[in-house]
Backbone as a ProteinNet text record, in pm:
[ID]
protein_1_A
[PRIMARY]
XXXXXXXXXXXXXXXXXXXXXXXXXXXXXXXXXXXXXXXXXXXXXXXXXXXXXXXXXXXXXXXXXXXXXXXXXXXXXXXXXXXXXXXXXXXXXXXXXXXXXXXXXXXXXXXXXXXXXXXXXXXXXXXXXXXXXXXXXXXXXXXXXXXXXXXXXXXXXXXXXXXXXXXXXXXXXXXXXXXXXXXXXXXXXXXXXXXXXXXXXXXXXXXXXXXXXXXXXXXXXXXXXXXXXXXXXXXXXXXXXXXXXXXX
[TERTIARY]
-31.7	69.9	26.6	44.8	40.1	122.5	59.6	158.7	236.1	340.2	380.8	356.1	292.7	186.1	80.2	20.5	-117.5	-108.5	40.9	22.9	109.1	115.1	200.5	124.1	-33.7	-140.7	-197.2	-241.9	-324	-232.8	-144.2	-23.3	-65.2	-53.8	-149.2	-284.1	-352.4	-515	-531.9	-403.3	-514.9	-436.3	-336.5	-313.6	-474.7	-504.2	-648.5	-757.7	-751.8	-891.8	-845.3	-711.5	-746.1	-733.1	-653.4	-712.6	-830.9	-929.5	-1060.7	-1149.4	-1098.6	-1126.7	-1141.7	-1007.6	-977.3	-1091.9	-1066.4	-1100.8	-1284.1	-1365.9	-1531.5	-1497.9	-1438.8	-1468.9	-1378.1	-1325.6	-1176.1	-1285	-1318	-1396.3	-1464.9	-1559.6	-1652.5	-1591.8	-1450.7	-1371.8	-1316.3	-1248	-1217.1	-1306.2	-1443	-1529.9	-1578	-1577.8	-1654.8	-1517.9	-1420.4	-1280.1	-1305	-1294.6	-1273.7	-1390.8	-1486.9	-1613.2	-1618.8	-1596	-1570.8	-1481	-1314.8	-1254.4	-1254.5	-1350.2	-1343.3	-1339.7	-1451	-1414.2	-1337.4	-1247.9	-1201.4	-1037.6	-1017.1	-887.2	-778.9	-675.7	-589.2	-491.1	-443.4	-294.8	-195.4	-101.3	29.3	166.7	223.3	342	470.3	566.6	725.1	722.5	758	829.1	778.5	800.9	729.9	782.9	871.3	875.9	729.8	689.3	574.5	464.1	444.2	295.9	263.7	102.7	76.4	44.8	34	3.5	-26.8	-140.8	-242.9	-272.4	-290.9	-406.6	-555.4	-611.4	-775.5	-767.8	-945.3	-1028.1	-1067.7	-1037.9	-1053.2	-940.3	-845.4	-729	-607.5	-622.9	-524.5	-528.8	-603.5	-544.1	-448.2	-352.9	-281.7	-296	-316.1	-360.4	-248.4	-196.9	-161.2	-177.2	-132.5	-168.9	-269.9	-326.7	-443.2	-541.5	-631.9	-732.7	-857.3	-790.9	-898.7	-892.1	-831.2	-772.8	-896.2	-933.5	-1088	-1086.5	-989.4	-932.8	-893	-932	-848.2	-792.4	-686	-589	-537.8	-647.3	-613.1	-495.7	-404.4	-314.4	-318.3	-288.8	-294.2	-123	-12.6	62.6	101.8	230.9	304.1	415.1	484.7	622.4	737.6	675.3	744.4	760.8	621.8	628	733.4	758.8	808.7	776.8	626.2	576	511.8	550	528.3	618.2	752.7	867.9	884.4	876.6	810.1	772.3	605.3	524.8	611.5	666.5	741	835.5	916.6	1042.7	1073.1	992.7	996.3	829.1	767.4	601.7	537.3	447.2	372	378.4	452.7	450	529.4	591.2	636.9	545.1	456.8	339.3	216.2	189.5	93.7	186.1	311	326.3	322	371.5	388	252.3	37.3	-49.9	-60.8	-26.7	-32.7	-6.3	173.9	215.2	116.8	53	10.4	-132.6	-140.3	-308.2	-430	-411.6	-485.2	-549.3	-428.4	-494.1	-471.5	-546.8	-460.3	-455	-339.3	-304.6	-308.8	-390.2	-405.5	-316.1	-261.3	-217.8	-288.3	-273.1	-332.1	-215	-158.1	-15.6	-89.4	-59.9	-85.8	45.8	22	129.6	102.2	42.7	28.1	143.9	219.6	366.7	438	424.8	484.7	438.9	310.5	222.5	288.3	269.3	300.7	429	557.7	687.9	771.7	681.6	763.9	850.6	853	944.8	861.4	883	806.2	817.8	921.9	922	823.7	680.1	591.8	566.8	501.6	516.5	604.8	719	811.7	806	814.8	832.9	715.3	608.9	453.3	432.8	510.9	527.4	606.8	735.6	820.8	780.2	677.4	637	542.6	459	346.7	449.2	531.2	623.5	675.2	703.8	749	619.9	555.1	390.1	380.8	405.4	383	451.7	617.9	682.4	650.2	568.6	557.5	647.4	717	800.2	725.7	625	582.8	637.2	581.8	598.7	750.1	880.3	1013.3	1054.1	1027.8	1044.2	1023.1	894.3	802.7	909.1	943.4	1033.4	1146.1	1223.8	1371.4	1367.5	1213.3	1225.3	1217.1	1140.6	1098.3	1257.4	1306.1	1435.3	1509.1	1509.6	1630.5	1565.9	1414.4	1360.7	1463.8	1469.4	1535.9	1432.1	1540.7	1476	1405.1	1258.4	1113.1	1129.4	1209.5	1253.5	1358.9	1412.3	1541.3	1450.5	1361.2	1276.7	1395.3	1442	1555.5	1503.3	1363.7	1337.1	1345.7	1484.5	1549	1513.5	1500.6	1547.1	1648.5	1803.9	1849.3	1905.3	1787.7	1799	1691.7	1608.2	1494	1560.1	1638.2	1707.5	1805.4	1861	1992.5	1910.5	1779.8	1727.1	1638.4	1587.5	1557.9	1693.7	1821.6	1911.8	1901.7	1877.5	1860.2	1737.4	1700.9	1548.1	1585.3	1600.4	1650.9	1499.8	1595.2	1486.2	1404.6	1423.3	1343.7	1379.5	1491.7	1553.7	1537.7	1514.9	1518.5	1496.6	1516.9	1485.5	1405.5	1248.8	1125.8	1103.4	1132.7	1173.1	1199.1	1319.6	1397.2	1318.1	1301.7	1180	1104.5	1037.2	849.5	944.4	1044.7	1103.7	1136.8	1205.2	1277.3	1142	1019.5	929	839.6	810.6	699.8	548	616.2	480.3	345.5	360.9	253	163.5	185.8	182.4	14.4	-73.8	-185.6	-230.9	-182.4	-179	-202.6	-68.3	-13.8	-146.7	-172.9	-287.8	-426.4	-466.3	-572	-575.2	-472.4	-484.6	-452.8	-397.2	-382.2	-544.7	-606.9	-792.2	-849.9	-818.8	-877.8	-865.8	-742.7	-696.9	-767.1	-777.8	-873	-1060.4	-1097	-1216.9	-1255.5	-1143.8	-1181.7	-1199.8	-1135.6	-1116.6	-1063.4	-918.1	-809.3	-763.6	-744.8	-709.9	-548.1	-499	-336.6	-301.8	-145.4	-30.6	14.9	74.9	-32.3	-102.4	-298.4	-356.4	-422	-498.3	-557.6	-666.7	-768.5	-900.7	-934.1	-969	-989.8	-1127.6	-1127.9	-1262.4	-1379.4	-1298.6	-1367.9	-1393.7	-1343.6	-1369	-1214.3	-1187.2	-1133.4	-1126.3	-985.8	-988.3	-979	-1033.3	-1024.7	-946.2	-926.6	-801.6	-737.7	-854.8	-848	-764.8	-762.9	-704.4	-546.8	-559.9	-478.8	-295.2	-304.6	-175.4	-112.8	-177.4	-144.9	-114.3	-88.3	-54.4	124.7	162.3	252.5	382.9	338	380.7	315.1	475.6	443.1	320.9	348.1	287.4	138.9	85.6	-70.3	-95.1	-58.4	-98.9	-230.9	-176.2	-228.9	-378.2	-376	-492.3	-616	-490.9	-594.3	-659.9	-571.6	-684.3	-757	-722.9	-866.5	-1007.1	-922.7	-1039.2	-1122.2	-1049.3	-1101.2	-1197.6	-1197.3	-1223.5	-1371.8	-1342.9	-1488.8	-1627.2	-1518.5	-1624.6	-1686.2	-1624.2	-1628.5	-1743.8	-1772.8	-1847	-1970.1	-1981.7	-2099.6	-2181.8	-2085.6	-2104	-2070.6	-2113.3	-2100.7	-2056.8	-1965.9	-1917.4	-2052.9	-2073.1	-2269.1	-2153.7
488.3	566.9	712.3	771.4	946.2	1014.5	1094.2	1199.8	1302.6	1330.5	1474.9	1560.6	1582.5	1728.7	1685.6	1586	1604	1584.1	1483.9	1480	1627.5	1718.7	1856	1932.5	1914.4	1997.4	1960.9	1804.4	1791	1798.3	1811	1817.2	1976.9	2084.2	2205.2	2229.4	2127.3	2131.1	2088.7	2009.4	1932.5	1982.9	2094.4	2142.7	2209.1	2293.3	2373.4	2316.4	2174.6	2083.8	2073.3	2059.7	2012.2	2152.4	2209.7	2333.2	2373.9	2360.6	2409.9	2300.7	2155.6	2053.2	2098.4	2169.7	2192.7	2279.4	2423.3	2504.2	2457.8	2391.6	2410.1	2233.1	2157.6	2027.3	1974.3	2038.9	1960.7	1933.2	2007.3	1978	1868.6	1840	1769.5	1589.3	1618.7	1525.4	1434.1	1547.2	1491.4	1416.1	1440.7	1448.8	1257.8	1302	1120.9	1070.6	1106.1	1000.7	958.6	1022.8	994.7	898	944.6	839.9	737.2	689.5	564.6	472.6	546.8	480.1	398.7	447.1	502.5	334.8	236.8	81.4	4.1	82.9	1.5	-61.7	-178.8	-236	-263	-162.4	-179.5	-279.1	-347.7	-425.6	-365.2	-306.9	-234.6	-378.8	-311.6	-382.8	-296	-364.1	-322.1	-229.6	-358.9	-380.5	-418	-369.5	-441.6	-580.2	-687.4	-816	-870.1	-818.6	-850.6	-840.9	-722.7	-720.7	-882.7	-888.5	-1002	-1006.9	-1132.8	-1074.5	-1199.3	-1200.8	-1305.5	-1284.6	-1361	-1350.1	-1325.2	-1225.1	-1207.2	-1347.5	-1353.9	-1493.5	-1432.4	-1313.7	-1314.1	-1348.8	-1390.6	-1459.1	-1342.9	-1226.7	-1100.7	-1004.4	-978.3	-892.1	-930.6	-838.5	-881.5	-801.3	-862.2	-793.2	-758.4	-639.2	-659	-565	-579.5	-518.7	-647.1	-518	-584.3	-637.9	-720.3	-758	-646.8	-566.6	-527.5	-367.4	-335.9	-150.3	-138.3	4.6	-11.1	133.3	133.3	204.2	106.3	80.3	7.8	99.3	117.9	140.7	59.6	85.5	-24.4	22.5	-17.5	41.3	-6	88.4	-32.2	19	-51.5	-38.7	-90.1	-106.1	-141	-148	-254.7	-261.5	-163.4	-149.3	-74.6	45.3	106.9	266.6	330.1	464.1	530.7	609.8	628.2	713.4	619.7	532.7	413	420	400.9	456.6	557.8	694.8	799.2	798.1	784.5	758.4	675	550.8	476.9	491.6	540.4	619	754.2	834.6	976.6	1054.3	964.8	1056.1	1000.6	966	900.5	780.1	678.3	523.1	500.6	593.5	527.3	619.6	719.8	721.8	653.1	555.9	452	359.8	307.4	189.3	214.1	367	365	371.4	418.8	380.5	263.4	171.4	-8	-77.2	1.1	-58.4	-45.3	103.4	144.7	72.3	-5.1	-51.2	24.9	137.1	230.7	190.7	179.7	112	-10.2	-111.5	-214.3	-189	-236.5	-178.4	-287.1	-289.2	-371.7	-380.7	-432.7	-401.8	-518.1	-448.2	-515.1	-438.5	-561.6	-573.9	-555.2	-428.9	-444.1	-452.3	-473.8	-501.4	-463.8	-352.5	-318.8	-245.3	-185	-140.9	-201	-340.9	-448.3	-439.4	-433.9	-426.9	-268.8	-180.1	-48.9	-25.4	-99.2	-42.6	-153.8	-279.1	-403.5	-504.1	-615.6	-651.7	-728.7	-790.4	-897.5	-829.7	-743.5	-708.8	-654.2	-604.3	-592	-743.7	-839.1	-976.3	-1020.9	-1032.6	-1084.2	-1046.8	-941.2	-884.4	-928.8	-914	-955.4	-1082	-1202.7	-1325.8	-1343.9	-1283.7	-1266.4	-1244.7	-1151.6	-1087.9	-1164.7	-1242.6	-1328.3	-1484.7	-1483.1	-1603.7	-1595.7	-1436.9	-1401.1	-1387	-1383	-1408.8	-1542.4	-1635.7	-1748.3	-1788.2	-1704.9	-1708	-1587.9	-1532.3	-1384.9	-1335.9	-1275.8	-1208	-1075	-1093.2	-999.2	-837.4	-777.2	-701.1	-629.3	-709.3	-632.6	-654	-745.3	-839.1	-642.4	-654.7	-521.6	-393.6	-367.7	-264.4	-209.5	-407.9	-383.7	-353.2	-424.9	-386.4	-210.8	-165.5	-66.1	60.5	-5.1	105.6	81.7	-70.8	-89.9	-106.3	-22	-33.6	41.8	-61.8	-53.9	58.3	122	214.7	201.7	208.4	184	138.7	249.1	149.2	26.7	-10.5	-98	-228.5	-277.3	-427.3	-492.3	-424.3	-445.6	-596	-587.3	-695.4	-875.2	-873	-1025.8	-1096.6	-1236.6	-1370.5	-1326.2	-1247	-1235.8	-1124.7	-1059.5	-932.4	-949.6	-1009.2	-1022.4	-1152	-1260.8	-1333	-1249.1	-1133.6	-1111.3	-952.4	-940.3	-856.6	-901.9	-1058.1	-1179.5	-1210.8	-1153.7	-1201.9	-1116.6	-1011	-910.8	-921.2	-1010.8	-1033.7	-1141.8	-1094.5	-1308.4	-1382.9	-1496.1	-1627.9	-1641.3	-1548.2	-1559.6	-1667.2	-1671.4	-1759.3	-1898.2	-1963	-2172.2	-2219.9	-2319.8	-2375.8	-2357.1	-2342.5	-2335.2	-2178.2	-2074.2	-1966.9	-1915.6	-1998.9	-1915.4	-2042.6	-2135	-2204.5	-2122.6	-2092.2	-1989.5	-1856.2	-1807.1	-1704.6	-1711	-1811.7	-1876.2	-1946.4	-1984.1	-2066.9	-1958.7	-1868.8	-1774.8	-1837	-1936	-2045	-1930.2	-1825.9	-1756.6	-1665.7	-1696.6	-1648.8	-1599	-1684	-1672.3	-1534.7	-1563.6	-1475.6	-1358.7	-1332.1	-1218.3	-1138.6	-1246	-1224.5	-1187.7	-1234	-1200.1	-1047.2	-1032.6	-913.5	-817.2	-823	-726.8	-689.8	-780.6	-799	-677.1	-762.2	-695.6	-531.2	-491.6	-384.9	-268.8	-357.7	-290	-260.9	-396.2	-409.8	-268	-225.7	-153.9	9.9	24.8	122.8	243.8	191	294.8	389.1	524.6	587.6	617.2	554.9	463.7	471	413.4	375.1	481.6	516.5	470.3	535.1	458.8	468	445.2	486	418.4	487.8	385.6	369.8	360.9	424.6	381.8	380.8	228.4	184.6	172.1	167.4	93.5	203.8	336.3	458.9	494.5	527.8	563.4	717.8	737.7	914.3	957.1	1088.8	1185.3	1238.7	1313.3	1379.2	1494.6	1515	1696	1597.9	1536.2	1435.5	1350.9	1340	1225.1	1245.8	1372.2	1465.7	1429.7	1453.2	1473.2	1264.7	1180.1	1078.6	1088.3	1153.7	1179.2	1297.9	1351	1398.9	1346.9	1285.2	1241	1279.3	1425.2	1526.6	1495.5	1524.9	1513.8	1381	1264.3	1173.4	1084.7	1121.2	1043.3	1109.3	1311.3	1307.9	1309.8	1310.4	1223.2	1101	1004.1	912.7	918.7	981.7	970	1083.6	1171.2	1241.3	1142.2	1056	936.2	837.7	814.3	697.8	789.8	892.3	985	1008.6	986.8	1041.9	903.7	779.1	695.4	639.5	698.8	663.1	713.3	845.2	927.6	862.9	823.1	796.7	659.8	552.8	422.2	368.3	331.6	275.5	174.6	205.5	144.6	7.7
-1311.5	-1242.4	-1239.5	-1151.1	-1124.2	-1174.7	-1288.9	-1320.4	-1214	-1255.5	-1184.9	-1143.8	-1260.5	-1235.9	-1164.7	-1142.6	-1123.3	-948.8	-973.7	-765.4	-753.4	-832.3	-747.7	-722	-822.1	-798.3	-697.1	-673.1	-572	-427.3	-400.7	-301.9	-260.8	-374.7	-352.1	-265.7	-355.7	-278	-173.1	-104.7	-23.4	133.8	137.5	230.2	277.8	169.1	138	201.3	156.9	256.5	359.1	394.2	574.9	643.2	577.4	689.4	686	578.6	598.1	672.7	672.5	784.2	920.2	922.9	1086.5	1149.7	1045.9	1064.4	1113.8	1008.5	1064.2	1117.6	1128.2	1147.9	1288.7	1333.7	1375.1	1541.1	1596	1700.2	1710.9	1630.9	1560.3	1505	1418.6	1421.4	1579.9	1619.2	1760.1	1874.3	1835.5	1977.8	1914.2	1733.6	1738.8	1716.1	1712.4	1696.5	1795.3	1944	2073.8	2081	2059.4	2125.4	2045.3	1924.3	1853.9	1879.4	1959.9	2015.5	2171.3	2243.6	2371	2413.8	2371.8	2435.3	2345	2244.7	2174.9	2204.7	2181.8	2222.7	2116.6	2118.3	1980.3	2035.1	1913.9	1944.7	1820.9	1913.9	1861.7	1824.2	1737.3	1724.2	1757	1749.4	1772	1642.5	1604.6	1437.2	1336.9	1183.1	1064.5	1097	1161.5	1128.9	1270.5	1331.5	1443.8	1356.7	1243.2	1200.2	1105.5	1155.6	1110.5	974.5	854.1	749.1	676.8	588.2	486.8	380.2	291.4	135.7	207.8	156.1	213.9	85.9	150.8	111.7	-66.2	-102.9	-281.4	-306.6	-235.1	-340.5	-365.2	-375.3	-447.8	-319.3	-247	-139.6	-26.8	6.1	136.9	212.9	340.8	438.3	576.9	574.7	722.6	813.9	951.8	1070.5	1120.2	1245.8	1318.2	1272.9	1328.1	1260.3	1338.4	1463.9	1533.8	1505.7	1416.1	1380.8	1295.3	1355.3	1309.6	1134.5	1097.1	926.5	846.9	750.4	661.7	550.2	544.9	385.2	270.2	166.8	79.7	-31.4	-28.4	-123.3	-272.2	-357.3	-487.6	-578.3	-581.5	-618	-757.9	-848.3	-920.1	-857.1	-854.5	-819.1	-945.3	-1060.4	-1153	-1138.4	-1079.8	-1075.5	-962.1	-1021.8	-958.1	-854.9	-894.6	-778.9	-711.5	-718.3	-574.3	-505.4	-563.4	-456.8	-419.7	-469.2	-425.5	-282.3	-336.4	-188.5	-25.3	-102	38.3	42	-2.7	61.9	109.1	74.1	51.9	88.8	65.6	80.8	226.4	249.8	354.2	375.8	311.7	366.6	468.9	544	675.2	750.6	755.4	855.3	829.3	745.6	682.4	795.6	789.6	860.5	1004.9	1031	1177.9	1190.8	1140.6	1201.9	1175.4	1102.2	1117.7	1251	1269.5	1371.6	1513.7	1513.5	1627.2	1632.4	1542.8	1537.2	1526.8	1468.1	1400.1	1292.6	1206.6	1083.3	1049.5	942.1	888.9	756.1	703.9	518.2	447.8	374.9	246	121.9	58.1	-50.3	-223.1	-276.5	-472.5	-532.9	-574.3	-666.2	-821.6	-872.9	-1030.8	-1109.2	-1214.2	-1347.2	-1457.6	-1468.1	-1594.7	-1689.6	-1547.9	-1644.5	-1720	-1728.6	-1781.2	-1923	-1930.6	-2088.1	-2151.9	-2054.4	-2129.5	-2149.4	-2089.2	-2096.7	-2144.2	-2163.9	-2194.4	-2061.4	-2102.6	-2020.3	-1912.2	-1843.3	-1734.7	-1586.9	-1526.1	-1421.2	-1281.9	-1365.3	-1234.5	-1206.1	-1329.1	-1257	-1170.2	-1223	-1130.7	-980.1	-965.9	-824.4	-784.3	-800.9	-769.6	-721.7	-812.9	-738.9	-662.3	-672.8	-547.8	-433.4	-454.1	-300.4	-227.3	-344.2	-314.7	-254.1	-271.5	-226.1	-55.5	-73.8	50	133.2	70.7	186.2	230.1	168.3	231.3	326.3	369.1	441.8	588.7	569.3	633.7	642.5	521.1	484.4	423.2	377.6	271.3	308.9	396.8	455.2	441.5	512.4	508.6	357.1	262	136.5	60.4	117.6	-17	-6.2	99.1	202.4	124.7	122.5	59.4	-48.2	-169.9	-306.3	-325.9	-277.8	-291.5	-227.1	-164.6	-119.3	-222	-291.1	-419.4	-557.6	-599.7	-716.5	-819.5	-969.8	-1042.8	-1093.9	-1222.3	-1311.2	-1379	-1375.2	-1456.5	-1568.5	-1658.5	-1820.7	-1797.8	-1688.5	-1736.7	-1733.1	-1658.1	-1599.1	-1534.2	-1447.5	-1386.7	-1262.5	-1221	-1170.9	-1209.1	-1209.7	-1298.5	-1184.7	-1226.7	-1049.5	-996	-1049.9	-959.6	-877.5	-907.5	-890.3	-742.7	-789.9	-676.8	-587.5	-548.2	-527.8	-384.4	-501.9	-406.6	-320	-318.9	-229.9	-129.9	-162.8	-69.7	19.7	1.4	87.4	221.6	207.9	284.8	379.3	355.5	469.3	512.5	666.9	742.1	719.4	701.1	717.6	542.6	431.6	346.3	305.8	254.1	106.6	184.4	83.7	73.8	-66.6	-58.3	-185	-235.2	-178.4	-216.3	-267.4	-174.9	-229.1	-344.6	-357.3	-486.3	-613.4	-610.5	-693.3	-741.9	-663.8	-685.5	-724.8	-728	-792.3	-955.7	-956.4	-1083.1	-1167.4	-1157.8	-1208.1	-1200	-1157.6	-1159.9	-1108.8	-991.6	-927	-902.6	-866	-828.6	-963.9	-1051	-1182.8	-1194.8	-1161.7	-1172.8	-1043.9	-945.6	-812.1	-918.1	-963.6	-1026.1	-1127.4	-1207.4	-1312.7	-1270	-1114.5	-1073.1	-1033.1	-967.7	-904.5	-964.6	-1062.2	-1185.6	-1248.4	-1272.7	-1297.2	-1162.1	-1058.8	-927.8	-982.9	-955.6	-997.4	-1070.1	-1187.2	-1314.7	-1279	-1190.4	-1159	-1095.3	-1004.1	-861.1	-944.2	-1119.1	-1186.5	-1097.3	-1053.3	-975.4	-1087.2	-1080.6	-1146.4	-1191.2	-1100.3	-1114	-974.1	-974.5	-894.7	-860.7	-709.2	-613.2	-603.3	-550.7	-513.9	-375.1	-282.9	-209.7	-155.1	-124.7	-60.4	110.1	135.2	298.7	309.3	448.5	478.3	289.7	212.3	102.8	-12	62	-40.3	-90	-262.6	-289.7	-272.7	-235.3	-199.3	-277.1	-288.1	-396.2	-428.2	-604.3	-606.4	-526.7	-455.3	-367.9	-230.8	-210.7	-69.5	-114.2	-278.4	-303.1	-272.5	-298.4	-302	-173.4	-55.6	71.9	103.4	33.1	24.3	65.7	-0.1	-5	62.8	145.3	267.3	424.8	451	587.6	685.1	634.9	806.6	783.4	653.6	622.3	641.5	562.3	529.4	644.1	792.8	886.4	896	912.4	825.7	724.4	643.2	506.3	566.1	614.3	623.6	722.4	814	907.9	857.9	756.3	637.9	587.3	534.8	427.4	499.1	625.6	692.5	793.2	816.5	832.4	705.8	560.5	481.5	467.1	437.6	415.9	518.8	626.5	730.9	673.3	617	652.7	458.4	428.3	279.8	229.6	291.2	245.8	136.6	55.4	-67.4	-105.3	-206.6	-288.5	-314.3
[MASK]
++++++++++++++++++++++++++++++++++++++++++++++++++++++++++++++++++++++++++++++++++++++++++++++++++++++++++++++++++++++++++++++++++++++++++++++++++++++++++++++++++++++++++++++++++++++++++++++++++++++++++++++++++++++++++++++++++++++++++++++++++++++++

């Protein structure tokens, strides 16, 4: 998880980089945005219930948007943290979804749980299989939405079955038998355990995090996560460096 301080500092810095972006780069930005896009064919959506959405083939990522949006944003969350809700209610996750929708980008997400070990209590699991349940429904997407507008208080592990149950009511079409099963049984349990691993593998410096086109952003960039206005370009910051500098 992100301290306070550290996203108020980098929230500081990273006005600092993009205007000094603009300032020697913005020409330069614009001329290969344009020409990288120029034969390219996006598919836009309405609505988060239109975007499409899967388990990638390692088992722990979910993938949604386009398959043809040429950014990827990999997010790496806790359903526990706060400055996950933060970020999607209040920071940049509704200009992350509106470039999804527009087929700009597609957003990844890796469900961790480690708040669970540090604060007690089962609740990043829970929600984690919840959400992984609501994937099998293509739900994931509005499912992640509602938790995150009604996340309980970090210390309570307020994420009970029926807590997660009666916020599955709120998404048409989720709930069935099978549903609330894989809720109540914790069927996705292993899901949960992998991607918590994934997590650790990728050595994220916490919740939230994210990577574009395969590069984790820096702390001088990370700040600007979290205000709408920047966020869109942070990542097309992220998705330039990421070009010129290949993830080894």
């Amino acid at each position: 998880m992100v301290s306070g301080g550290t996203r108020r500092t980098a929230a500081l810095m990273v006005g600092t980089v993009l205007a000094g972006a603009l300032v020697a780069g913005c020409g330069g930005v614009a001329d290969a945005d344009s020409g990288a896009r120029e034969d390219v064919i996006t598919t836009s959506f309405k609505s988060s219930e239109e975007l499409p959405e899967r388990l990638a083939e390692d088992g722990t990522t979910v993938v949604v948007g386009a398959a043809s949006a040429g950014t990827v944003v990999h997010l790496y969350e806790d359903m526990r943290c706060p400055v996950c809700e933060d970020f999607e209610e209040d920071g940049g996750g509704g200009a992350l979804r509106d470039m999804t929708l527009s087929g700009e980008v597609r957003t990844e997400y890796t469900l961790a749980s480690f708040l669970d070990d540090r604060l007690g209590g089962r609740g990043s699991e829970r929600a984690a299989n919840a959400l992984r349940a609501a994937l099998e429904r293509g739900k994931f997407v509005e499912y992640h939405d509602v938790l995150f507008a009604h996340q309980p208080e970090e210390v309570v592990d307020g994420y009970t079955d029926a807590f997660l149950l009666r916020m599955a009511s709120q998404v048409d079409g989720l709930r069935d038998k099978e549903f609330d099963a894989a809720v109540r049984t914790v069927k996705y349990r292993d899901f949960v355990t992998a991607s918590e691993q994934a997590y650790e593998a990728d050595e994220v410096p916490g919740t939230p995090s994210a990577a574009v086109n395969g590069r984790l952003l820096d702390d001088r960039l990370r700040g600007g996560l979290f205000d709408a206005s920047t966020l869109p370009m942070v990542v097309r910051m992220g998705a330039l460096t990421a070009a010129a500098q290949p993830a080894s």
